[in-house]
C-alpha positions in Angstrom: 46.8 17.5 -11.7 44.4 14.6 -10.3 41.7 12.9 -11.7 38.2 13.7 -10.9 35.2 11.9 -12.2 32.3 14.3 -13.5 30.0 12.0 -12.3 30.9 11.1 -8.6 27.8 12.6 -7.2 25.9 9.9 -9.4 28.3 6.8 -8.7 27.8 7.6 -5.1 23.9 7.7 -5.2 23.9 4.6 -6.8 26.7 3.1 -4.5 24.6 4.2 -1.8 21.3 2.2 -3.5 23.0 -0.9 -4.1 24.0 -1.3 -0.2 20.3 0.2 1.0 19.2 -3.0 -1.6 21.3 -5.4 0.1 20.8 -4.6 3.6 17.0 -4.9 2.5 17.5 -8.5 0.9 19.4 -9.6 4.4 16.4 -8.4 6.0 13.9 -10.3 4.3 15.9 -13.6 4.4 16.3 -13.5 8.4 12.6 -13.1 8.2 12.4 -15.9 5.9 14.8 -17.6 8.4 12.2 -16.1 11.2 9.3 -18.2 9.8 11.6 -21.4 8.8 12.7 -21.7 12.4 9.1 -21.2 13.4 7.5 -23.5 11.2 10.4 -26.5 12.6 9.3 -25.8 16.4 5.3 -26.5 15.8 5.9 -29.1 13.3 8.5 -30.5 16.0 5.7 -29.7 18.8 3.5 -31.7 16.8 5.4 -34.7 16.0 5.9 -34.6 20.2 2.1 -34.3 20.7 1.3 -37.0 18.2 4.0 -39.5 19.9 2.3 -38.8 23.3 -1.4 -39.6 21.9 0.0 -43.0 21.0 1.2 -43.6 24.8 -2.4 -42.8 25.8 -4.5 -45.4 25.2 -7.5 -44.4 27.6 -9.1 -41.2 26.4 -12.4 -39.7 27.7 -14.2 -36.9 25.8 -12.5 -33.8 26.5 -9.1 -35.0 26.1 -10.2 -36.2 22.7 -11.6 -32.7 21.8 -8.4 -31.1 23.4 -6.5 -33.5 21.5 -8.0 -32.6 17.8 -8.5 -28.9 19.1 -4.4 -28.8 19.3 -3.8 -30.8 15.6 -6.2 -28.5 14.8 -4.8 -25.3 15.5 -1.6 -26.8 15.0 -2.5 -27.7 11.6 -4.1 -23.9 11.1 -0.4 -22.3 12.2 1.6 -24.6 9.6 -1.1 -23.2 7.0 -0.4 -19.4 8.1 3.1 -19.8 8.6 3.4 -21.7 4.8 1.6 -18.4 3.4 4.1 -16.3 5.2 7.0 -18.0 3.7 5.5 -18.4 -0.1 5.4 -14.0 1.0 9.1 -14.1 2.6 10.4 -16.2 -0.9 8.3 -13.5 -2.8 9.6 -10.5 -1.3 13.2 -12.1 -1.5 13.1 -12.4 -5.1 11.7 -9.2 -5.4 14.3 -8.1 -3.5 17.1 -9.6 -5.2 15.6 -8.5 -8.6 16.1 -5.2 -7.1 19.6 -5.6 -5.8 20.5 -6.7 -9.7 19.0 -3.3 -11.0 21.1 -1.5 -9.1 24.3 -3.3 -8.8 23.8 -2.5 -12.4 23.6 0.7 -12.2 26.3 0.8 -10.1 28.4 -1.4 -12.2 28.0 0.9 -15.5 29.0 4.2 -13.4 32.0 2.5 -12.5 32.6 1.6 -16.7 31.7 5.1 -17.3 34.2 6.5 -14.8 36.7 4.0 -16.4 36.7 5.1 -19.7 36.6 8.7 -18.5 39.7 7.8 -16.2 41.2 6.2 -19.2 40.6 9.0 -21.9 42.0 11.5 -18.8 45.4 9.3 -18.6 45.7 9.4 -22.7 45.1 12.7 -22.8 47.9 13.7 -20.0 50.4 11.7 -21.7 49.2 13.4 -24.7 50.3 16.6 -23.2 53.5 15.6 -21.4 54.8 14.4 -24.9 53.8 17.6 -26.4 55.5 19.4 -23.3 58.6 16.8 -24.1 58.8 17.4 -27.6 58.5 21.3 -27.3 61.6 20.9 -24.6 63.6 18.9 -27.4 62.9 21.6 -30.3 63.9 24.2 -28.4 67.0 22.1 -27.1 67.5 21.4 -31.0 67.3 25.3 -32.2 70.1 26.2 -30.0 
């Protein structure tokens, strides 16, 4: 006689949640990871562009326009790419809010199928000691 849990179909669901939850969170911190990596390259881009404007003394007119036309745009990409990462740091707590819901879940399937696992064992011993004492009162009797 083995044990089986009346609720496995339901541990499994929510087994099944809890991973769909993490892979979900590992998704949104690479993109998290994504925009941290992007926002290092233009702000190093940046810091190289503004350590060449210093070597240049002599400027005409266009390379001045080019020159705030890039800090410009430069400047417009760190502003984008800080909105995407206040989202990313959203959707990650989100995320992990989630992941706690149903690890949860998951953890108090795993109680309930415990105790029921528990009460299962008492009551087997329960019955071999009826079976045992049975043996010895018949044993006794003869």
């Amino acid at each position: 006689m083995s044990f089986k849990f009346s609720l496995e179909p339901v541990l499994k669901v929510r087994e099944h949640r809890e991973k769909v939850q993490r892979q979900k969170l590992a998704e949104e911190m690479k993109r998290k990871q994504r925009i941290s990596e992007q926002k290092e390259a233009v702000q190093a881009d940046l810091e190289q562009f503004l350590g060449q404007k210093d070597k240049h003394k002599v400027y005409d007119v266009q390379k001045l326009r080019n020159s705030y036309a890039h800090l410009e745009h430069s400047h417009n990409v760190m502003g984008k790419l800080e909105r995407d990462m206040q989202k990313a740091e959203d959707a990650i707590h989100k995320e992990r809010n989630k992941l706690v819901t149903a690890h949860r879940e998951t953890h108090i399937m795993e109680k309930a199928k415990d105790r029921e696992f528990s009460a299962w064992k008492e009551d087997l011993e329960r019955n071999e000691q009826k079976a045992m004492d049975e043996i010895a009162t018949q044993y006794y009797n003869r």
